[in-house]
Residue frames as qw, qx, qy, qz and C-alpha x, y, z in Angstrom:
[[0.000, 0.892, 0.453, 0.000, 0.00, 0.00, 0.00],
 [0.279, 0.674, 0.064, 0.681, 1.13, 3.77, -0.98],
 [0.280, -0.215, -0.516, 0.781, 2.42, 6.01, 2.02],
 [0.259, -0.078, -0.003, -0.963, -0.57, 8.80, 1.09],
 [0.648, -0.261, -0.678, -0.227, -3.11, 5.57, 1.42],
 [0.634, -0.410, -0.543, 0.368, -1.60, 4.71, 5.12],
 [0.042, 0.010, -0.351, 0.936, -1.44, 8.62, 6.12],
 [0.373, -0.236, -0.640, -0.629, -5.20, 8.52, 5.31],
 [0.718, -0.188, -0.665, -0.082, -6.04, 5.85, 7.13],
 [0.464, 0.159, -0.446, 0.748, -3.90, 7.46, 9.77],
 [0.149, -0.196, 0.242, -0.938, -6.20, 9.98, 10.71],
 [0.036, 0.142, 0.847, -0.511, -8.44, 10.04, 13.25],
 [0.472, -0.109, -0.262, -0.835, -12.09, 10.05, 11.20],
 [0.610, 0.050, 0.616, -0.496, -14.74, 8.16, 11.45],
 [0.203, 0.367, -0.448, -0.790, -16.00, 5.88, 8.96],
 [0.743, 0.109, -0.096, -0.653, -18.89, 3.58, 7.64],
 [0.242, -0.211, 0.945, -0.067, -18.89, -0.22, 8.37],
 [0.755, 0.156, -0.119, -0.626, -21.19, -1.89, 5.92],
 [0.303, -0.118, 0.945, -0.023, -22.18, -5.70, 6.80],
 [0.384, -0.087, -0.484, -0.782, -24.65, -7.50, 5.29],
 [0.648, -0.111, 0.262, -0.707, -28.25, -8.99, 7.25],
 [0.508, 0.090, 0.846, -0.135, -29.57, -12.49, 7.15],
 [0.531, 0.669, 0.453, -0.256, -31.97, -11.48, 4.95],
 [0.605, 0.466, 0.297, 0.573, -29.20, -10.13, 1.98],
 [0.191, 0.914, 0.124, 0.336, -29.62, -6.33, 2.64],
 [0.583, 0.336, -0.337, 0.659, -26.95, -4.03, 3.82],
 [0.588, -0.699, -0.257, 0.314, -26.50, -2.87, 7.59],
 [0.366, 0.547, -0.060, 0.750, -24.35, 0.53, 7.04],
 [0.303, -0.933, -0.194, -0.006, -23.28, 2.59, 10.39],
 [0.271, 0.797, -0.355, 0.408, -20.82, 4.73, 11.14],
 [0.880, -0.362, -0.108, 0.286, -17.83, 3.21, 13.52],
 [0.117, -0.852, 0.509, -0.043, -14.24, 4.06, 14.77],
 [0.954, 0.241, -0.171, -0.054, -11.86, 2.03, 13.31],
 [0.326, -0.740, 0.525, 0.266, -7.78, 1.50, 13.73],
 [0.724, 0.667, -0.176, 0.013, -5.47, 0.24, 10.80],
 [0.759, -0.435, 0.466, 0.135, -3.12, -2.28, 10.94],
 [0.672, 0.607, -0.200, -0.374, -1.30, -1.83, 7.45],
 [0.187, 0.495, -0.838, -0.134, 1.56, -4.43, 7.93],
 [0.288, 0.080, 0.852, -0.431, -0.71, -6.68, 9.19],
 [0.349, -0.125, -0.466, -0.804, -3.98, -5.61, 6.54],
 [0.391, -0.513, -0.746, 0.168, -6.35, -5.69, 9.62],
 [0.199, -0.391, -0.032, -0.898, -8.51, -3.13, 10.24],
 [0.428, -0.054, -0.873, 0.229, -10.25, -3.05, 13.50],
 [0.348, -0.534, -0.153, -0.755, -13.81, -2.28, 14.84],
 [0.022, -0.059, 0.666, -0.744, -14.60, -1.98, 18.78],
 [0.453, -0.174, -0.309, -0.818, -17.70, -2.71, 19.22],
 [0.523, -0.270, 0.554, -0.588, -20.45, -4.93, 21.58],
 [0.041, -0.168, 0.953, 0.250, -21.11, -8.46, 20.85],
 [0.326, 0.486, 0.791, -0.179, -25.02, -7.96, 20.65],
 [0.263, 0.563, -0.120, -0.774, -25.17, -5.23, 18.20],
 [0.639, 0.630, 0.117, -0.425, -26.58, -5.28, 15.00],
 [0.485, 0.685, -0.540, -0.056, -22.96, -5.37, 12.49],
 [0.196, -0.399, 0.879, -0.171, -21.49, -7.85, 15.22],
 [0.730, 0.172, 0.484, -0.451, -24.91, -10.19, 14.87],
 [0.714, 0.569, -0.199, -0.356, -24.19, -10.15, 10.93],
 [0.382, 0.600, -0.701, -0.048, -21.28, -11.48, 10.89],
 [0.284, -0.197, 0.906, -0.242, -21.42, -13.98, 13.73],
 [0.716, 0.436, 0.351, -0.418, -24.75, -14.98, 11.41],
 [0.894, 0.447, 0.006, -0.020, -22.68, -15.56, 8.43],
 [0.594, -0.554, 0.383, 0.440, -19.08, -16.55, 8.94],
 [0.582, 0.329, 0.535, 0.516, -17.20, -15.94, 6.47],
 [0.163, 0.882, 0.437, -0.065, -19.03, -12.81, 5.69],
 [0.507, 0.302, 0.164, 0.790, -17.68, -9.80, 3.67],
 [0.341, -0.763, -0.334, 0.435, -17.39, -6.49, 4.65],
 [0.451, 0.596, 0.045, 0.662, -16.65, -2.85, 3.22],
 [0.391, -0.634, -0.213, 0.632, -15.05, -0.10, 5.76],
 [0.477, 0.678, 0.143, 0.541, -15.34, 2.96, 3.81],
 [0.279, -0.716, -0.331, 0.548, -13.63, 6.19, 5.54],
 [0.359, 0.593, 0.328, 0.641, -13.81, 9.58, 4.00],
 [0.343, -0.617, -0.145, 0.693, -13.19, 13.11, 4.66],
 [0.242, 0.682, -0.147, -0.674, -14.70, 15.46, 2.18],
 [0.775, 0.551, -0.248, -0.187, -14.00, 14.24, -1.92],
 [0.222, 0.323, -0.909, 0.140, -10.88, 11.80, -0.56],
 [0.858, -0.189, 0.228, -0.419, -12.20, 8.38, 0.54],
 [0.240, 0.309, -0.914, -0.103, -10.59, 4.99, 0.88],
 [0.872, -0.168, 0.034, -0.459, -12.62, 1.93, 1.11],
 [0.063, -0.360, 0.919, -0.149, -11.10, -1.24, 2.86],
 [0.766, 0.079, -0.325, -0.549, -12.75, -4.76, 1.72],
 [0.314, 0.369, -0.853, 0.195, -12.55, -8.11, 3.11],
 [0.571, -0.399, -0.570, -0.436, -13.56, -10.55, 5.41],
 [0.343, -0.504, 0.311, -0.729, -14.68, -9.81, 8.75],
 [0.693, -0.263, -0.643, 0.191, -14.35, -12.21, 11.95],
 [0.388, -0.694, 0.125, -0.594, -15.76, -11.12, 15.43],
 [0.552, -0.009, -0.642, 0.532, -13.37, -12.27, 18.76],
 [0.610, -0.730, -0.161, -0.264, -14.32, -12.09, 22.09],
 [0.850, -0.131, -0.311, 0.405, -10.41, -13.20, 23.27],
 [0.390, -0.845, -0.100, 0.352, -8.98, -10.87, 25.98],
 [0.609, -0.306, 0.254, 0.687, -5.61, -10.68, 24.23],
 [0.328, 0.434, 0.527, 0.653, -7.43, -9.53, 20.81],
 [0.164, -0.903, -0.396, 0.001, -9.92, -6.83, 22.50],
 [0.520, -0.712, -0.003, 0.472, -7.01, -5.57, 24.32],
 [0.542, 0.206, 0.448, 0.680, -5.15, -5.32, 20.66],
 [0.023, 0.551, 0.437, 0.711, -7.59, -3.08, 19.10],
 [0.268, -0.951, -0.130, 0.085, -8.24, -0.66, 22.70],
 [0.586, -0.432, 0.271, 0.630, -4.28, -0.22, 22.64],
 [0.393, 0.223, 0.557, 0.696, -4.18, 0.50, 19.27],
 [0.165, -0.794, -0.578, -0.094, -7.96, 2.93, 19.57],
 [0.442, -0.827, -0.068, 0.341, -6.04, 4.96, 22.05],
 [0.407, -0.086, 0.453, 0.789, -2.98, 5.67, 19.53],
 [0.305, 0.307, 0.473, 0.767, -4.84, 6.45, 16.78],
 [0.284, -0.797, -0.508, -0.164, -8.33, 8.48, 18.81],
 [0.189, 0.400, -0.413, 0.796, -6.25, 9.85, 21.79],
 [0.622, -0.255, 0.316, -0.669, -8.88, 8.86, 24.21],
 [0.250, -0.061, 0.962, -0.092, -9.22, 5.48, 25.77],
 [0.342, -0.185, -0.631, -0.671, -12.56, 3.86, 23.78],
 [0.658, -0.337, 0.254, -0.624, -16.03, 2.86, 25.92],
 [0.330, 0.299, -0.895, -0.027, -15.49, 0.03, 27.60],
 [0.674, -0.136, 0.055, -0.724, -19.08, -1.72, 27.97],
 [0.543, -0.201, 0.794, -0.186, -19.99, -4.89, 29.16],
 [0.684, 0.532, 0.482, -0.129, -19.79, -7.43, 26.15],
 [0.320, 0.868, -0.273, -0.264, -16.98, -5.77, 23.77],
 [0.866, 0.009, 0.426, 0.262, -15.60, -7.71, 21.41],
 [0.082, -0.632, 0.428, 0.641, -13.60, -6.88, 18.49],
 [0.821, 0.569, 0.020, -0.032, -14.31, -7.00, 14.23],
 [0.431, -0.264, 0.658, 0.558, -10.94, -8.29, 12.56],
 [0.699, 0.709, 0.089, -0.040, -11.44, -7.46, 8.81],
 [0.572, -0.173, 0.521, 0.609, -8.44, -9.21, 6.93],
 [0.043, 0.769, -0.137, -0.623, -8.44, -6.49, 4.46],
 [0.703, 0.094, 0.629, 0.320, -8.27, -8.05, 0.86],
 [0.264, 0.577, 0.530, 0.563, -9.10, -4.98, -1.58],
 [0.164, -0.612, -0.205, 0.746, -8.43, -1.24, -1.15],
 [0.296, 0.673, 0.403, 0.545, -10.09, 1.17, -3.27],
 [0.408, -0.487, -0.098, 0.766, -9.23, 5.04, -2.99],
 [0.390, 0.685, 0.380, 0.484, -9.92, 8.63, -4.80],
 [0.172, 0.881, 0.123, 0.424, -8.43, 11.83, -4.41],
 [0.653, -0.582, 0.217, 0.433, -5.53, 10.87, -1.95],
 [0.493, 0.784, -0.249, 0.283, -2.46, 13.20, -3.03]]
């Protein structure tokens, strides 16, 4: 990946996490994310009864787009998405949260981490 890709990615936006339902349609909300580029693992905090966490644990396997954007620049991060409950992983992706956020993340009862192995980056107006 291009160093103007991983400064991107760097900052500290927000950006859209689109799974897909049982039913086929698309589940789209807006998350906080952290970026692992030597690693192409992008990583979403999140509670293990939500909605995006349900999809996936409903279809293993399951693909996933992570778009983040910031005005007319956007990168979108593809792949497939596996949800962990293991202490060592959670702990991965709050350590990492705090780097990239500057603020420790909410730690509710029930937080697990999305892994999305990262297989396909698309990108426009990154200079």
């Amino acid at each position: 990946m291009n160093t103007i890709v991983e400064g991107f990615l760097a900052e500290p936006h927000v950006a859209t996490l689109t799974t897909l339902r049982p039913d086929g349609s698309p589940h789209v909300v807006a998350v906080r994310f952290t970026w692992d580029g030597e690693a192409e693992l992008a990583r979403v905090l999140t509670i293990g009864t939500t909605r995006k966490a349900r999809n996936l644990i409903a279809g293993p396997g399951g693909r996933v787009a992570l778009c983040q954007a910031a005005g007319f620049r956007w990168v979108t991060l593809e792949g497939v998405a596996t949800v962990h409950d293991a202490t060592k992983r959670v702990a991965e992706g709050v350590r990492r949260y705090r780097t990239r956020y500057g603020t420790p993340p909410p730690n509710p009862p029930g937080r697990v981490v999305i892994e999305i192995a990262v297989d396909r980056i698309t990108q426009l107006n990154l200079r």
